[in-house]
C-alpha positions in Angstrom: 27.8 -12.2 8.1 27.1 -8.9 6.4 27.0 -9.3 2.5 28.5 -6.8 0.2 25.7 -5.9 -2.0 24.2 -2.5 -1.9 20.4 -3.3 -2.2 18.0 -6.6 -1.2 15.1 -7.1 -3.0 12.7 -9.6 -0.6 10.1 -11.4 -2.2 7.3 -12.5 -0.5 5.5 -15.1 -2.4 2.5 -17.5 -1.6 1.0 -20.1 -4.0 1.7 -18.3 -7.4 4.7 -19.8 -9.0 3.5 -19.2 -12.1 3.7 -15.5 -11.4 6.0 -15.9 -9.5 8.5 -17.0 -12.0 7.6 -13.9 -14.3 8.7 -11.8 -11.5 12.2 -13.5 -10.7 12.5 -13.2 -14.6 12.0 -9.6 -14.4 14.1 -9.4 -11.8 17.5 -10.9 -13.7 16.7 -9.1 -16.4 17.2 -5.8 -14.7 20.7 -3.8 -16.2 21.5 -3.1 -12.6 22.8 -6.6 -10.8 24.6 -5.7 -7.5 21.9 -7.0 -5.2 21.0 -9.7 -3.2 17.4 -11.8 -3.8 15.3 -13.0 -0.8 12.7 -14.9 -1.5 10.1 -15.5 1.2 7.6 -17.9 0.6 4.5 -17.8 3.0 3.7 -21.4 3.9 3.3 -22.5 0.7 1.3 -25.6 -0.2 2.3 -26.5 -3.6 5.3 -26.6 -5.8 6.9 -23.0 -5.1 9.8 -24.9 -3.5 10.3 -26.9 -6.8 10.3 -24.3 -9.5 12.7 -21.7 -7.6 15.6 -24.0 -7.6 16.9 -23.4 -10.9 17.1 -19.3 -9.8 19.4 -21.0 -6.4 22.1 -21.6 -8.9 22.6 -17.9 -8.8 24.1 -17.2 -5.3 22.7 -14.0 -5.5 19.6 -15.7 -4.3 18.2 -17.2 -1.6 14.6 -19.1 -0.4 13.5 -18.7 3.2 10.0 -20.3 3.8 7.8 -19.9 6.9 5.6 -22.8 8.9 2.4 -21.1 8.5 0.6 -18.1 6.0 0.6 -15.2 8.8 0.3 -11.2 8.2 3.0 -10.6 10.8 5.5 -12.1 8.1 5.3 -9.3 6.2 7.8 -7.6 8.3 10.2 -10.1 8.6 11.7 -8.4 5.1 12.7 -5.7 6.5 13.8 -7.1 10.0 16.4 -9.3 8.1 17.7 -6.4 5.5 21.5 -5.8 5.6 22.3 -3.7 3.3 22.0 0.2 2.1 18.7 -0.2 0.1 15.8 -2.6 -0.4 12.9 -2.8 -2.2 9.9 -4.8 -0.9 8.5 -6.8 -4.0 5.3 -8.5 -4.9 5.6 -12.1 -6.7 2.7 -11.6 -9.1 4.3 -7.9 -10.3 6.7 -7.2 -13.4 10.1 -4.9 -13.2 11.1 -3.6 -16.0 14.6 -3.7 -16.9 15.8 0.2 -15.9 14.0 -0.2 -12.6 16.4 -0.4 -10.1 19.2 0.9 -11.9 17.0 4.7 -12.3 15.9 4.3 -8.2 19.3 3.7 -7.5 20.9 6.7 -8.9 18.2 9.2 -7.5 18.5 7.5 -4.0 22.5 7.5 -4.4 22.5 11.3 -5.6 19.9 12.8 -3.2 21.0 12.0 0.4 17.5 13.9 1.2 15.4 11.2 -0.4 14.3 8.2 2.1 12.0 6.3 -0.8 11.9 6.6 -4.4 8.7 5.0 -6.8 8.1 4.8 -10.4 5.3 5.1 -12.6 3.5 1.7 -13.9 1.8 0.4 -15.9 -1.8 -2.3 -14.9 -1.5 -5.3 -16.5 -4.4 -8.5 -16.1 -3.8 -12.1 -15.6 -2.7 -12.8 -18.6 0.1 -10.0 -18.0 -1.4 -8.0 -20.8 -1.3 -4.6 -20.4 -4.6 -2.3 -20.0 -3.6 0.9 -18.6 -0.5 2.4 -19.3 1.4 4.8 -16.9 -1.1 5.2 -14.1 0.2 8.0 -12.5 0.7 10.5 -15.8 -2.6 12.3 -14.9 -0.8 13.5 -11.6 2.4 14.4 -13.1 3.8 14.0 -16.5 7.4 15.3 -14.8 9.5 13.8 -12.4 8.9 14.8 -9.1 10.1 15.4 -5.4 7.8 15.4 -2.6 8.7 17.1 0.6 9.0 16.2 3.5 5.2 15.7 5.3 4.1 16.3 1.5 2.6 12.5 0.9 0.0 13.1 3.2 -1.5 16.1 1.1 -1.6 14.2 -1.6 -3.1 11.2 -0.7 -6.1 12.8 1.1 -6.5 14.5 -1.9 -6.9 11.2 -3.5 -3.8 11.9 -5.9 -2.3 8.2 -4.5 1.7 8.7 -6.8 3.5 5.3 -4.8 2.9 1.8 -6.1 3.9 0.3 -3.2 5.7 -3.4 -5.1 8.0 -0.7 -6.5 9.3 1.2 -3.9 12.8 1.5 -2.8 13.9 2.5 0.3 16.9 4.0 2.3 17.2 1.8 5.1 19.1 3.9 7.1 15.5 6.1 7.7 14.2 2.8 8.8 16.7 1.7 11.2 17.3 5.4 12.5 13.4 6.4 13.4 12.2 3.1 13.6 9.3 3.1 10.7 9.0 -0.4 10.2 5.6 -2.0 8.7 2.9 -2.5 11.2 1.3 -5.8 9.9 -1.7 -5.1 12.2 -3.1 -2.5 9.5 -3.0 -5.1 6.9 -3.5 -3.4 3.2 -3.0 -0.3 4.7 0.4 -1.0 6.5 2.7 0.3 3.3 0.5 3.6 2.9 0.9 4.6 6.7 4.6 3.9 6.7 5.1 6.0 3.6 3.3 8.6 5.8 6.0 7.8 8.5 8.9 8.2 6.3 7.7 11.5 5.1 8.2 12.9 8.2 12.0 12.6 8.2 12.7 13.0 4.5 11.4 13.6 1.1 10.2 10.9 -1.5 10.8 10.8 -5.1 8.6 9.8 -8.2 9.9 9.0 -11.2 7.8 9.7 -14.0 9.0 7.1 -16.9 7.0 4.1 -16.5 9.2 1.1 -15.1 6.9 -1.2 -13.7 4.1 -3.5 -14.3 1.5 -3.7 -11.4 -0.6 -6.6 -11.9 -4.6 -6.6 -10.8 -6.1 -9.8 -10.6 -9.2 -11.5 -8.3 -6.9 -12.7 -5.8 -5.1 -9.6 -4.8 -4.5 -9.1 -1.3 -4.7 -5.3 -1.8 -8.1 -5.2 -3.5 -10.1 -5.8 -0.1 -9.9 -2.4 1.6 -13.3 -1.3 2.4 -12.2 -0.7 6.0 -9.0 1.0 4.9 -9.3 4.3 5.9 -11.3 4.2 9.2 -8.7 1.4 10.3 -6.0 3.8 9.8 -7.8 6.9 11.4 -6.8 7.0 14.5 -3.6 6.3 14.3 -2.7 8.8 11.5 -4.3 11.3 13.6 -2.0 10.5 15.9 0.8 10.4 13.4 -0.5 14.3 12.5 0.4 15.6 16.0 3.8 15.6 14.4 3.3 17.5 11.7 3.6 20.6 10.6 0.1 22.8 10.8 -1.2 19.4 12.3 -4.6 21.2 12.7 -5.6 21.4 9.3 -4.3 18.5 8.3 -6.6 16.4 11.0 -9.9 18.3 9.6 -8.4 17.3 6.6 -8.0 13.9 6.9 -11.3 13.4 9.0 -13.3 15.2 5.6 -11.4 12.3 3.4 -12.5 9.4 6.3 -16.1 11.1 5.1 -15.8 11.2 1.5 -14.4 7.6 1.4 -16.9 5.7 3.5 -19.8 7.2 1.6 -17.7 6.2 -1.4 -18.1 2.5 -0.1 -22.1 3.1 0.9 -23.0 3.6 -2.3 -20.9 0.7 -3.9 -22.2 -1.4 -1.7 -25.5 -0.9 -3.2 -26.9 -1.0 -0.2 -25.7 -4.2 1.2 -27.0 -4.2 4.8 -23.7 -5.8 6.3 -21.4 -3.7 4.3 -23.3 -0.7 5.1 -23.3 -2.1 8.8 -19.4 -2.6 8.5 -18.8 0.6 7.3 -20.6 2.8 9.3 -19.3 0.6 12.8 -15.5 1.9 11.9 -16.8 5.7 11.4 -15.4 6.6 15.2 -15.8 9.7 14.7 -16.5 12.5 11.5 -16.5 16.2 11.6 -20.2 17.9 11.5 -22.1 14.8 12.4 -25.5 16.2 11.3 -24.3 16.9 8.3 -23.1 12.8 8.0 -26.6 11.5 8.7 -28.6 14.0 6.2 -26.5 12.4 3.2 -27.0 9.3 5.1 -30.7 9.8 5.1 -30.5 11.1 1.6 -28.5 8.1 0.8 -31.5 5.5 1.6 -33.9 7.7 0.2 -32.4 7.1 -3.3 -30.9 3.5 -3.2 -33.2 1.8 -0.8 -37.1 2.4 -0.5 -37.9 3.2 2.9 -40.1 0.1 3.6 -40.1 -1.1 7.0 -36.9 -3.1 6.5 -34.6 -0.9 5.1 -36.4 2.0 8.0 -35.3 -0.6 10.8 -32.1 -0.8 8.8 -31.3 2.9 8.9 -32.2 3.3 12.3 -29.7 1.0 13.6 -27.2 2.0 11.6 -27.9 5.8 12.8 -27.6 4.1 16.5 -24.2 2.7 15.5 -22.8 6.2 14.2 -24.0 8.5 17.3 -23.1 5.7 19.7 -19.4 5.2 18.2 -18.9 9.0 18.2 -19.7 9.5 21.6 -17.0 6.6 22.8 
């Protein structure tokens, strides 16, 4: 049966009770309480079961727990959402109080906003804070994004959506059908936000109401093959866009920039380098791509008869993916 609450805020959780707990805290705590808690716990194998019982008390909340640790679950969230709004949330993040209540009223008082984000704050393990309001540098204001306006910003590497803190208007979701494809992994959230954006605008609030937490275990913090694992099907995402044109040569020079970006923090790192350069399908002015990555091995590696063999290949690689 269909509950009465306005928003559902999933949780999807897998061995970290202890932040875990910090998060349902947060959660509680928040001045805004007409929501419905689902909390998702990933296959678990130690005592997340245990410590969430006290917060089954409230019947507000619920605990739903899958056989096995799979990507594809990440949907499931959204599958299952009843109600007007959701927001997908992280179990080792921090809400502050005025969070939902502030997405809420924008989402409530601008039918032309699909999703609405906050500005955060990066706290460590230890939940202590060491940056504060991450997004100030981008804008110190309040501020709309139009529609098929996310895009230009993010290949402009001015990234304004931290995705644990996003609301969204499910009835975008349902109507066009943007749900999360798992098969991106990291990058799933960022290409859906790109999907919503062609059907409505996106709001960021500038007062900082979250706390994103970045830690050695984060999911999010592997995405060396981020972009090229996106690239094609954002180009094809493009053809629907406005001026689509530019936006493709866009996009292809960011797929540059970034993957050189992970050449030289790889230091060099024949595999990484390997990895990289595999995904680069295809990049605008090719010749142009293997002078900086001639230049590249110049400076980091020596040219000894390794690191020659090494470049070689990797040359092979890059004119051989281009051409398929």
């Amino acid at each position: 049966m269909k509950n009465h609450y306005k928003l559902t805020i999933s949780v999807l959780t897998y061995n970290r009770p202890h932040y875990l707990i910090e998060m349902l805290d947060s959660i509680m705590q928040q001045t805004y309480h007409d929501f419905y808690v689902k909390i998702y716990d990933n296959g678990s194998i130690d005592n997340t079961g245990e410590i969430i019982k006290p917060y089954l008390k409230d019947s507000r909340f619920s605990y739903h727990k899958f056989q096995r640790n799979a990507v594809e679950n990440i949907r499931i969230p959204f599958d299952q959402c009843d109600t007007e709004y959701f927001i997908w949330a992280h179990d080792d993040d921090i809400m502050l109080p005025d969070m939902v209540q502030e997405e809420l009223s924008i989402l409530e008082n601008n039918d032309e906003v699909g999703l609405v984000t906050v500005n955060s704050n990066y706290i460590d393990e230890q939940g202590i804070i060491f940056k504060y309001s991450i997004y100030s540098h981008i804008s110190i204001n309040d501020l709309v994004i139009p529609r098929q306006g996310f895009f230009a910003l993010f290949a402009n590497g001015k990234t304004i959506v931290c995705c644990p803190s996003v609301m969204y208007r499910m009835s975008i979701i349902r109507k066009y059908n943007v749900y999360l494809h798992y098969e991106y992994g990291g990058a799933c959230d960022i290409f859906q936000w790109m999907e919503i954006n062609q059907y409505c605008s996106m709001y960021y609030i500038s007062k900082t109401l979250f706390h994103y937490r970045k830690h050695k275990n984060q999911d999010s913090q592997n995405t060396l093959c981020l972009d090229p694992l996106l690239k094609k099907p954002i180009l094809s995402l493009l053809d629907n866009y406005d001026n689509s044109d530019i936006l493709r040569r866009k996009w292809l020079k960011f797929i540059n920039r970034r993957i050189f970006d992970e050449l030289f923090k790889s230091k060099i790192v024949p595999h990484i380098a390997y990895k990289t350069i595999r995904h680069a399908i295809f990049i605008p002015h090719k010749q142009e791509f293997l002078f900086r990555l001639k230049v590249y091995f110049l400076v980091f590696a020596p040219l000894s008869k390794v690191q020659i063999k090494i470049y070689r290949r990797l040359r092979r690689i890059f004119l051989r993916t281009i051409r398929s």
